[in-house]
N, C-alpha and C positions, 0 to 999 in steps of 0.2 A: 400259065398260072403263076403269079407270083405270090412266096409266101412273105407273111411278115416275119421280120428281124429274128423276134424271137423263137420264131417256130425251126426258122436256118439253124438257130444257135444251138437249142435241143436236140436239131439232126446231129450237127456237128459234134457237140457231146457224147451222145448217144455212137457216132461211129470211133471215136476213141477211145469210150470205156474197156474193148474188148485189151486194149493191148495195153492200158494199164492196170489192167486185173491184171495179165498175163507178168507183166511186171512186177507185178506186185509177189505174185506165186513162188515166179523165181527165184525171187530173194529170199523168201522163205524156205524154200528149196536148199538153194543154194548154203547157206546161212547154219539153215535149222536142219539139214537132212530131213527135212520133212517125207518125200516119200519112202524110204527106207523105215518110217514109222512102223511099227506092228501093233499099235492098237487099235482096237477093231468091235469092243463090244459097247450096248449100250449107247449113253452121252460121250463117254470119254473119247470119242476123236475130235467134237465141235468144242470138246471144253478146252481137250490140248491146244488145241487148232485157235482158240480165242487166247488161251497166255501166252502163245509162240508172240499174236500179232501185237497183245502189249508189250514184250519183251521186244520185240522188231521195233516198234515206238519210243518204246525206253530208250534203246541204243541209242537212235536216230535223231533223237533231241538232246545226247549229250552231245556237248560240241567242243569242249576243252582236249579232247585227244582227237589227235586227226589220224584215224587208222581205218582198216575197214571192217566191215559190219564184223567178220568172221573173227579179228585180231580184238576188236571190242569184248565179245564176247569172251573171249579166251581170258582176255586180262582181270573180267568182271569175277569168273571162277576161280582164280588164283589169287586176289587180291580186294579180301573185305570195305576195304576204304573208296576204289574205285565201285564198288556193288552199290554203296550208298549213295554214292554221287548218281549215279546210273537212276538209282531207286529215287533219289529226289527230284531228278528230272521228269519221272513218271507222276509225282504229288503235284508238280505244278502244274501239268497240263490240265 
């Protein structure tokens, strides 16, 4: 049986989403200490869980400092001027 094009390409899609979620986790992870998180009631872990990925975004589209996600972050909390730079990358998207 042969399929068409596009139905291959949706396979193919479809067998690489797992490892870029999985990718995606990590950095989060990684980054944000995400599992070491303790909140646990209610909305509040899907709402943290949604500003972690805008703030994961934000970093990710400044591109004037070339450091990594974790040294981004760091500089963004110690230094208001870098925050807005970061924060205006986010308006443009």
């Amino acid at each position: 049986i042969s399929f068409p094009r596009s139905q291959t390409h949706a396979n193919t899609t479809l067998d690489n989403f797992p490892f870029s979620l999985t990718c995606h986790q990590w950095t989060l992870d990684v980054t944000f200490n995400e599992d070491q998180c303790r909140i646990r009631s209610l909305n509040s872990p899907q709402n943290l869980a949604l500003l972690r990925r805008m703030a994961l975004n934000a970093i990710n589209q400044e591109t004037t400092l070339r450091r990594s996600l974790r040294q981004k972050k760091k500089r963004a909390a110690m230094n208001d001027d870098y925050m807005m730079q970061i924060l205006k990358c986010l308006c443009q998207a």
